[in-house]
C-alpha positions in Angstrom: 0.0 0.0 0.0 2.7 2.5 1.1 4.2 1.8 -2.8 0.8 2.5 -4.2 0.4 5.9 -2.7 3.9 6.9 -3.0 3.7 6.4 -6.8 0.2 8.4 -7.1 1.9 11.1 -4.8 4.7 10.6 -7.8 2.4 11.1 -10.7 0.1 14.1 -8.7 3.4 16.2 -8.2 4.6 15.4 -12.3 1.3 17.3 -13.0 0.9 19.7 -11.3 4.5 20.9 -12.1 3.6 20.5 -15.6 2.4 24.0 -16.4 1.3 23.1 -19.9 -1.0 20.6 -18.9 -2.8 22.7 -16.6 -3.3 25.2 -18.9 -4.6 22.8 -21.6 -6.8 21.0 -19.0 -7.9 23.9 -16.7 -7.4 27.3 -18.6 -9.0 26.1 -22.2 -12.6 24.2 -21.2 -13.1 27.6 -18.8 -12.8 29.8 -22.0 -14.0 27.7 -24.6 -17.7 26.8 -21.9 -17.7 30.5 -21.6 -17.3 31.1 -25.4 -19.9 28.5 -25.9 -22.4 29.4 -23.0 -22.5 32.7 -24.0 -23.9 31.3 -27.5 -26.6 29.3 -25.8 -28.2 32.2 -24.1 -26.1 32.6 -21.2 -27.3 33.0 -17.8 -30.5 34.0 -18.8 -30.4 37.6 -17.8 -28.5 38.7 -20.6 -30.2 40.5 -24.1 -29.7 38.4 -27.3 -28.0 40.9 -29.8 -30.1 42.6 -32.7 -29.9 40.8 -36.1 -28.4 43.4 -38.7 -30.4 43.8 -42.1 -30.7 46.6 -45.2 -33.7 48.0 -46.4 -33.9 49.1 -49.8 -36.7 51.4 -49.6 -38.1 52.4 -53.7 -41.5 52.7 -52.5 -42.7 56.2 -51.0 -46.0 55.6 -50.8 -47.4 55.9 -47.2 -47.7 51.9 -46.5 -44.4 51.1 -48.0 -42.6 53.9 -45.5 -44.9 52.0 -42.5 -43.5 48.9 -43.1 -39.7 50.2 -43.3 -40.9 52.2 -39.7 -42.1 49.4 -38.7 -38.9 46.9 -38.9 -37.0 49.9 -38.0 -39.0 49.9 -34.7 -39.0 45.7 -33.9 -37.2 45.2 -30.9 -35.0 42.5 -32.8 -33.6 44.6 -35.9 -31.3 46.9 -36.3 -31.9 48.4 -39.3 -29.5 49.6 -42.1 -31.1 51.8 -44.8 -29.1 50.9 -47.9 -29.5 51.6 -51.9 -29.8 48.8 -53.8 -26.4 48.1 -55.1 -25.1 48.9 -51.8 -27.2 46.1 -49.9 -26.5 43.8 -52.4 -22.4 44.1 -51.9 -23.0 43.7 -48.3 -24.3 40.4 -48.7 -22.7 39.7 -50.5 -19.6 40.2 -48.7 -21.3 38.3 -45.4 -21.5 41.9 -44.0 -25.4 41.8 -43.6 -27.4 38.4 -43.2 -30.4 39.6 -45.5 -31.3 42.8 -47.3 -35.0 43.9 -47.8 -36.4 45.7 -51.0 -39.7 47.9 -50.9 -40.4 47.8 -54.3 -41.5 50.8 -55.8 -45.6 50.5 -56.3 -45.5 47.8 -53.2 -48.3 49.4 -50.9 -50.8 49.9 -53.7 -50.5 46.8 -55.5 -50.4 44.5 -52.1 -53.4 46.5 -51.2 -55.2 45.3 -54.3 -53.8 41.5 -54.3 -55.4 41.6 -50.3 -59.0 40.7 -52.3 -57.7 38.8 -55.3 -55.4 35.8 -55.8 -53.8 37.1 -58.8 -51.5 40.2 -59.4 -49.7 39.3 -56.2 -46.3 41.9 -56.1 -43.0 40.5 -55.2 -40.9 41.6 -52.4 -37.3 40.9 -53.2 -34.7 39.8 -50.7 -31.1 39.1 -50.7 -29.6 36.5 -48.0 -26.6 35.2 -47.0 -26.8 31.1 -47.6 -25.4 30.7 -44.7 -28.1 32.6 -42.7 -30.9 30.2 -43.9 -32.2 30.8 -40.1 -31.8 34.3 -39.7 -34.1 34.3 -43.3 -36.9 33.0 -41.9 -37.2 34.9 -38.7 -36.8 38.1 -41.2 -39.7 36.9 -43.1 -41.8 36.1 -40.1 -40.8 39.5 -39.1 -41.9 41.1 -42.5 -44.7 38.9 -43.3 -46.6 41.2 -39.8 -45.4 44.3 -40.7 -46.9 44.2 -44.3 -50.4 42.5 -43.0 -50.8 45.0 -40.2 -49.9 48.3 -42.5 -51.4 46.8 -46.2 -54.6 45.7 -44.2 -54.7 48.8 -42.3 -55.1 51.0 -45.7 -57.1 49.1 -47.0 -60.0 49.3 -44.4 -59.8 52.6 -43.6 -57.1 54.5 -45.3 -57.1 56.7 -48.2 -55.7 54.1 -50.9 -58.3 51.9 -49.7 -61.4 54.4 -50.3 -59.7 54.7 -53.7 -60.0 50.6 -54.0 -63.7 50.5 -52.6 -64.6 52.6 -55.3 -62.8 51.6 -58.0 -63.5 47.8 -57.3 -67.3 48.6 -56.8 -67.5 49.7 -60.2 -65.9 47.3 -62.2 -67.7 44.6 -60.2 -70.8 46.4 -60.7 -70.3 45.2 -64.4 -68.8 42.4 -64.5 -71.9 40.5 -61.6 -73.6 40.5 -64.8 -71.6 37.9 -66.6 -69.8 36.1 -63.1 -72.5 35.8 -60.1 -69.5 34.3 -58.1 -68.5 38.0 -57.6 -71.4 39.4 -55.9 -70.3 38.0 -52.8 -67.0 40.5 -53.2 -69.1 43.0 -54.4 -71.7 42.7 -51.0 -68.4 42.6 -48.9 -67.0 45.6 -51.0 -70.1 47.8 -50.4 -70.0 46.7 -46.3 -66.7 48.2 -46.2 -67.4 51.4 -47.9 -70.2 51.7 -45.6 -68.0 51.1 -43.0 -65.8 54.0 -44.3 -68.3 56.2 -44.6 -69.5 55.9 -41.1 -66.1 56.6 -40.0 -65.4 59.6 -42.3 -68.9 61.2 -40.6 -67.4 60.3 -37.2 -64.4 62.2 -38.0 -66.7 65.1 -39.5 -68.7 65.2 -36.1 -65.5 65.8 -34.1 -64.4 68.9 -36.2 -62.5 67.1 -38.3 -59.5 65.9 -35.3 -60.0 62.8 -35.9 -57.7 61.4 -38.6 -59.7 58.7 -41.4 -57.7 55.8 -40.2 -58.8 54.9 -36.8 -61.0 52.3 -37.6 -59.7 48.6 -37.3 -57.6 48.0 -34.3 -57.6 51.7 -33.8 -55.9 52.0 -37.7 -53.1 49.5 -37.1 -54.8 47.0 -39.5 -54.9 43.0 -38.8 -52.9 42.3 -36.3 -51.7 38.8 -35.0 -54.8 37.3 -33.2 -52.4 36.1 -29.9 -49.3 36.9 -28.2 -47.6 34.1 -26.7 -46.9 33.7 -23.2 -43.3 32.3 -22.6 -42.3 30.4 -19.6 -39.3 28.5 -19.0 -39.8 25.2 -16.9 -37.4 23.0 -15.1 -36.4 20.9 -11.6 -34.0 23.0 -11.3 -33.0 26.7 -10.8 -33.4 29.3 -13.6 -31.7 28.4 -16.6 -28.3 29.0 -17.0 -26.7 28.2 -21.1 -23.1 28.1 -19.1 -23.6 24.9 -17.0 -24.6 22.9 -20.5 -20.9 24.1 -21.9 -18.6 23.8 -18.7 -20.3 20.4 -18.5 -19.6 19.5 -22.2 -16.3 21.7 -22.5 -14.7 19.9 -18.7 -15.8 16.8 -20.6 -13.8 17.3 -23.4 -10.7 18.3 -21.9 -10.1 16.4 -19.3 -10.7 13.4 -21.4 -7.6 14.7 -23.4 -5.7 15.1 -19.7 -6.4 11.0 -19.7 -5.1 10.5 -23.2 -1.8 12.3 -22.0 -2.1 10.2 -18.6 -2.1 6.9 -21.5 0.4 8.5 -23.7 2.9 8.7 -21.0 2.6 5.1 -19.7 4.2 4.4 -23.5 6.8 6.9 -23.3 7.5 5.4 -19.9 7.8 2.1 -21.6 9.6 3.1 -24.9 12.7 4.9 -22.3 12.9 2.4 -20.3 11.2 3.4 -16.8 8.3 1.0 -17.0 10.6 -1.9 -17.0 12.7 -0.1 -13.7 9.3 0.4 -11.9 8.5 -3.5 -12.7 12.1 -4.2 -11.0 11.3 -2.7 -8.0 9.1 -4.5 -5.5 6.0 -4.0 -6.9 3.8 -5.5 -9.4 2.3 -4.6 -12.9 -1.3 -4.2 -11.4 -0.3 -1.9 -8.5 1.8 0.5 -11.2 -1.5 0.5 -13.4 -4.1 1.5 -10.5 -1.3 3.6 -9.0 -1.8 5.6 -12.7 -5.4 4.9 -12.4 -6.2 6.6 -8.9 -3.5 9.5 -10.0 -5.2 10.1 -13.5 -9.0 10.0 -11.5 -8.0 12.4 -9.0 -6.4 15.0 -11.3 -9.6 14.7 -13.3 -11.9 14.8 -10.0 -9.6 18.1 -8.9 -10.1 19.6 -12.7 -13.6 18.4 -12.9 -14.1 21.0 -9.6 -11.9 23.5 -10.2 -14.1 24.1 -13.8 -17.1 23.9 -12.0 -15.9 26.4 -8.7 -15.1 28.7 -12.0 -18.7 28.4 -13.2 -20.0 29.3 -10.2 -18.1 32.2 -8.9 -17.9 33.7 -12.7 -21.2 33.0 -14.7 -23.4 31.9 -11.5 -23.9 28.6 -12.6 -25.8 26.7 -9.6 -25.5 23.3 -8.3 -29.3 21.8 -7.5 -28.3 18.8 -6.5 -24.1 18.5 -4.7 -23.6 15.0 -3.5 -25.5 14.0 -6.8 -23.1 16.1 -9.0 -20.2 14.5 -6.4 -21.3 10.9 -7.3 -21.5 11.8 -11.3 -17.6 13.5 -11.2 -16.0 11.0 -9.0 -17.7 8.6 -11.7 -16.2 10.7 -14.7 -13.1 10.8 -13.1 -12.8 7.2 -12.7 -13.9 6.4 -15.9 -11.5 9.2 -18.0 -8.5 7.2 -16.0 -9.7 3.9 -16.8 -9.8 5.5 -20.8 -6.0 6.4 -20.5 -4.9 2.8 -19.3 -7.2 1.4 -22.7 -5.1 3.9 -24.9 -1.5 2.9 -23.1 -2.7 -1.0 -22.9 -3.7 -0.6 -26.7 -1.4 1.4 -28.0 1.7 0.9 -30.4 3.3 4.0 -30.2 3.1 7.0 -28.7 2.5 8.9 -31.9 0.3 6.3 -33.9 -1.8 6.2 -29.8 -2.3 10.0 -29.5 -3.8 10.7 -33.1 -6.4 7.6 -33.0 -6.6 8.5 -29.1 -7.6 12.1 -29.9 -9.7 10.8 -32.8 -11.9 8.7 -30.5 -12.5 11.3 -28.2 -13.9 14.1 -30.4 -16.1 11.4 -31.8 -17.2 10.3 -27.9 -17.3 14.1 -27.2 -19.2 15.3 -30.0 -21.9 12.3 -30.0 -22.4 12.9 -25.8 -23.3 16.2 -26.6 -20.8 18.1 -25.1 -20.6 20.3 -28.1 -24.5 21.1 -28.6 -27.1 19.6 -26.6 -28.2 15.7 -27.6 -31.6 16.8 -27.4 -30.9 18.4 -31.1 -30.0 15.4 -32.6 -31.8 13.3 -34.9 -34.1 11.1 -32.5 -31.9 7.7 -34.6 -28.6 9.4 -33.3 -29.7 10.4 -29.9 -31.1 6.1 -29.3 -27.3 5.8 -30.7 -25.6 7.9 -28.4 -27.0 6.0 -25.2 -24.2 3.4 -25.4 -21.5 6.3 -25.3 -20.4 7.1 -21.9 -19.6 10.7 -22.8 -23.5 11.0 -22.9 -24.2 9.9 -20.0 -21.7 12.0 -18.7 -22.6 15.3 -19.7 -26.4 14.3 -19.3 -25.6 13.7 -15.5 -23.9 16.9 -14.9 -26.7 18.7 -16.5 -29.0 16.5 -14.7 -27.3 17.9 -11.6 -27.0 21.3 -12.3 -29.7 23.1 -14.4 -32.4 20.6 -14.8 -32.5 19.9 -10.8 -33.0 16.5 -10.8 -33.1 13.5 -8.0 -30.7 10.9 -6.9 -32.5 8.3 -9.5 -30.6 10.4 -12.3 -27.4 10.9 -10.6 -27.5 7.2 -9.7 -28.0 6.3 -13.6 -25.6 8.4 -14.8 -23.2 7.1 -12.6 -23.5 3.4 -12.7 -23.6 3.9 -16.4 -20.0 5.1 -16.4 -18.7 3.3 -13.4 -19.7 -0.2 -15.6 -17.6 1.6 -18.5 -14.8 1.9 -16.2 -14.6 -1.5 -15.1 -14.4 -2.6 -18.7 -12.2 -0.5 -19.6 -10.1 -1.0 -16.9 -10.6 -5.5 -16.9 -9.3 -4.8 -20.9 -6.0 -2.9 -20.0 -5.4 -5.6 -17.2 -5.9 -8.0 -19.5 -3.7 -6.7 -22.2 -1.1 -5.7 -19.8 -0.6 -8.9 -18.2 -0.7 -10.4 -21.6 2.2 -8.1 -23.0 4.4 -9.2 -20.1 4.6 -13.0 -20.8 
């Protein structure tokens, strides 16, 4: 026993005096979960950043310079006005995501195409093809700008007195030979009634009321709901930063166990594995002497991350000895990883490149990169025989989502039986190297 611990007190003091590992294994997953977190909405509290886009306004008429107000005024815009050549060369260059044109002759013609399903006009826009998302929320965006404004002059605006009439009298001759259009017509001559009793409401009032005030109070259709947003978990508020320290301590301390593997080979290619085999002490007490060194590097990295998290970006902890039983299970099962790689590997060279290899695969299919939950529903039934995944699930499980013992107790037996494995196999191949 007192050889065990005085070769993990060995290994512990080669670490931490190796100032390169630490900042690989310690410095990098804090910056790249904070780069990350920050994408997935951060802590919550923070504003998501405007999305940039021209407008190319060629219409002046009084609905096409609403809609452009309109966009200008949305809460998630940030509007550029731009000419057209210019918006197109700044999509071009990836400056803007999408440019919008007003076409000149928009307002009247979409005012006419809101009663008939021909003569529709077209509303160019420019995108990026690598902003396919930001498109559609754009279009969503525009799509209630134009119905709210086009609507709005048509009910009750000027343009759409100038419709009523017009429209009345080339139905009023056309009924005739198409019955099918008295029903437009009937609906026609409501709305001019409708106008008219308006107009004489504005006449009573001296005139101070402006035509316009009709529907919604002149704002046109309008989208019949708002949406009432709540967020709901086990845990405490949401916080995008515990998902990527999770994912990102994952990651990297995986790669502090492929170093832990790699240096069992350089130990043997020098020389110093067979000295340590000389001494009084045998091959399975040097491996779990590794083992127990490697998992409480990773345990100590695994907390140091996390103590970050929560002093920085106020990442909480909803359940501890859970999150405790899921990191000492990581940590066990990253060392056991590093004794498959040294049991399994040739070289030192030829180990680290498939080593590193197999652990941005594990990595990226246990979701420490995005969340599993956006995977294809075949890959996620995939990704439940990778331990990474149950890895990162059980810190998140610990964390953010709040949940019980029955989570952290999966999460951790899950890994604890990949351990074992993995650590029976490097036994195994161990033993069977030194015959």
């Amino acid at each position: 026993m007192t050889a065990l611990l005085a070769l993990v007190r060995k290994d512990l003091i080669v670490y931490v005096n190796d100032k390169r590992a630490l900042m690989l294994n310690l410095l990098m997953p804090i910056v790249l979960a904070a780069f990350f977190g920050s994408l997935f909405g951060g802590s919550g509290e923070s504003k998501t950043g405007k999305i940039d886009i021209a407008v190319v306004q060629q219409d002046q008429s009084a609905v096409g310079k609403k809609i452009a107000d309109g966009l200008k005024a949305d809460a998630n815009l940030r509007v550029h006005e731009l000419s057209l050549a210019e918006a197109q060369a700044q999509v071009r260059n990836g400056k803007l995501p999408v440019a919008v044109v007003i076409p000149e002759g928009f307002g009247d013609k979409a005012g006419s195409a809101l009663f008939s399903a021909s003569g529709k006009p077209e509303l160019p826009i420019f995108y990026d093809p690598s902003q396919s998302t930001v498109l559609g929320m754009v279009k969503g965006l525009l799509t209630q700008q134009v119905m709210q404004n086009v609507s709005a002059e048509m009910f009750n605006g000027a343009g759409g007195r100038k419709f009523t009439d017009e429209s009345l009298q080339t139905l009023e001759k056309e009924v005739a030979n198409d019955p099918g259009k008295s029903d437009l017509r009937d609906f026609l001559g409501s709305l001019k009634k409708f106008q008219a009793a308006e107009d004489a409401k504005s006449a009573a009032s001296g005139g101070g009321a402006k035509a316009g005030g009709g529907i919604a109070g002149g704002g046109g259709l309008s989208m019949p709901f708002e949406t009432k947003d709540e967020a709901l978990s086990s845990g405490p508020k949401y916080n995008g930063y515990a998902h990527s320290f999770a994912g990102m301590g994952v990651q990297f301390i995986l790669f502090m166990g492929i170093d832990m593997g790699i240096g069992i080979l350089l130990a043997r290619r020098i020389g110093i594995w067979n000295r340590l085999l000389a001494a009084p002490v045998t091959i399975t007490q040097v491996l779990l002497s590794r083992a127990v060194s490697a998992a409480l590097i990773a345990l100590g990295l695994l907390v140091a991350i996390f103590g970050c998290a929560i002093i920085i970006f106020h990442v909480q902890i909803a359940n501890p000895v859970g999150f405790l039983m899921v990191a000492v299970s990581f940590a066990l099962m990253t060392a056991s990883f590093g004794l498959l790689i040294a049991a399994f590997g040739r070289t030192p060279e030829a180990a680290r490149g498939m080593a590193v290899f197999a652990t941005l695969i594990l990595v990226m299919l246990g979701g420490a990169w995005v969340p599993s939950f956006v995977f294809p529903e075949w890959m996620q039934k995939l990704t439940v025989v990778v331990p990474t995944r149950w890895a990162v699930d059980g810190l998140d499980a610990m964390t953010w989502r709040g949940l019980g013992m029955d989570a952290a107790l999966a999460s951790s037996g899950v890994q604890l039986g990949f351990a074992a494995a993995f650590v029976l196999l490097a036994i195994w191949r161990f033993r069977a190297q030194a015959r």
